[in-house]
N, C-alpha and C positions, 0 to 999 in steps of 0.2 A: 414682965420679962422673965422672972423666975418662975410662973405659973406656963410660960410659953418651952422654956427649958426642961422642967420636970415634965411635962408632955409628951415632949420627943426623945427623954429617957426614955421613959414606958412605953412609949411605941417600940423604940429599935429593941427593948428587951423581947417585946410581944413579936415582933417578927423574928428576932435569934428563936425563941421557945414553937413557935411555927414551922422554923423552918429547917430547925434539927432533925424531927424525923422524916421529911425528906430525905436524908440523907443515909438513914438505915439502909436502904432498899429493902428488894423482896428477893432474895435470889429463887435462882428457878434454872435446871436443866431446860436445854429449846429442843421440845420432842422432836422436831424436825431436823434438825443440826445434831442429834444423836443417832450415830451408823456405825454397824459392828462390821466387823468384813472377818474370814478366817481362812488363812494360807496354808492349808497343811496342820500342824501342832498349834499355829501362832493364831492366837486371837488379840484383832486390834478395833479399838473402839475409842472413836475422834468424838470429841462436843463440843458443845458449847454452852456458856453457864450466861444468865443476863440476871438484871435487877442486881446486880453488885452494889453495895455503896464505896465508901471511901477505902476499901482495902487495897492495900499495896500488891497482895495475889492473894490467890487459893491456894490450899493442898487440896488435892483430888488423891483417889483410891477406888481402885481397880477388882476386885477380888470375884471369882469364879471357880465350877467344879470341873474338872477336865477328866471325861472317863475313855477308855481303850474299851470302843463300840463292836462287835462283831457284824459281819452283814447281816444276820438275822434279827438286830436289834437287843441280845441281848446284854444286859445289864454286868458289867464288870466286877469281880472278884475287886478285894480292899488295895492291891496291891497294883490294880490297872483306873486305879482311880485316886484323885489328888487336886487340893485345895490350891490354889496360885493367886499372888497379890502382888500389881504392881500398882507403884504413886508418881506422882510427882508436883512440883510448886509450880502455878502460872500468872503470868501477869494480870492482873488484872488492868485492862485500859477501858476509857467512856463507861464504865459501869458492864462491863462483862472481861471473859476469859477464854479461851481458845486453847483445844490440843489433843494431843492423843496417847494413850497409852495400850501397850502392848504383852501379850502374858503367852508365854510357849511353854508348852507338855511335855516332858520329858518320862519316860516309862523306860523301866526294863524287869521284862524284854523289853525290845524296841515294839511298839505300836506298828507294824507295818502291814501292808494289804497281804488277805481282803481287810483288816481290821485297820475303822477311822476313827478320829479323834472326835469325841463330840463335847462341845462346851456345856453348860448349863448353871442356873442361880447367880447370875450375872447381875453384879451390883456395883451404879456407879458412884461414891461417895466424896459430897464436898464436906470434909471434915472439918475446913475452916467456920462454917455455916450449918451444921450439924442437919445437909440433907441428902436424901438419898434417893437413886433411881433404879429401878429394876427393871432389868431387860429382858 
């Protein structure tokens, strides 16, 4: 009876130590479930995060270089050009996350035609998970 007992100790311990890193996950942006769209100044960019484990949500972050493009393409003086970061906390539910964040340019002068805004160095970061994706 005691050799039957200690047995099924060491079993359920060996399935606890098996089945904890299960439970790490792998997180991962889903390259297909990441879409940038940009309206004018505003750039927004929906995803989705999977291989979550047990976390309650993510912090996600946003960050990109927004420059005042000429039609010719050419490259903006320091003052038509500017770093922008937005975040935010998402649920995490069934081992993934959902959502989207948004980042607007703001120049003055005003950026206005012919001259558009053009994004660039676009990084999406779960900082909860220390990973990142570039777009």
């Amino acid at each position: 009876m005691r050799r039957l007992a200690l047995t099924a100790a060491l079993t359920l311990v060996l399935l606890a130590a098996v089945a904890a890193p299960a439970l790490a996950g792998s997180p991962h942006f889903v390259d297909d479930k990441v879409t940038l769209s940009q309206d004018g100044a505003t750039l927004t960019v929906a995803f989705k995060e999977a291989g979550l484990g047990g976390e309650d949500q993510v912090h996600v972050v946003l960050t990109a270089t927004a420059e005042c493009v000429n039609p010719g393409g050419n490259k903006p003086q320091a003052a038509n050009k500017q770093t922008l970061t937005a975040e935010g906390s998402f649920p995490v539910q069934n081992g993934s996350a959902s959502g989207s964040l948004s980042l607007t340019a703001s120049f003055q002068p005003p950026c206005s035609p012919p001259m558009t805004v053009a994004f660039s160095d676009i990084v999406l970061t779960d900082v909860t998970n220390g990973i990142s994706l570039a777009l």
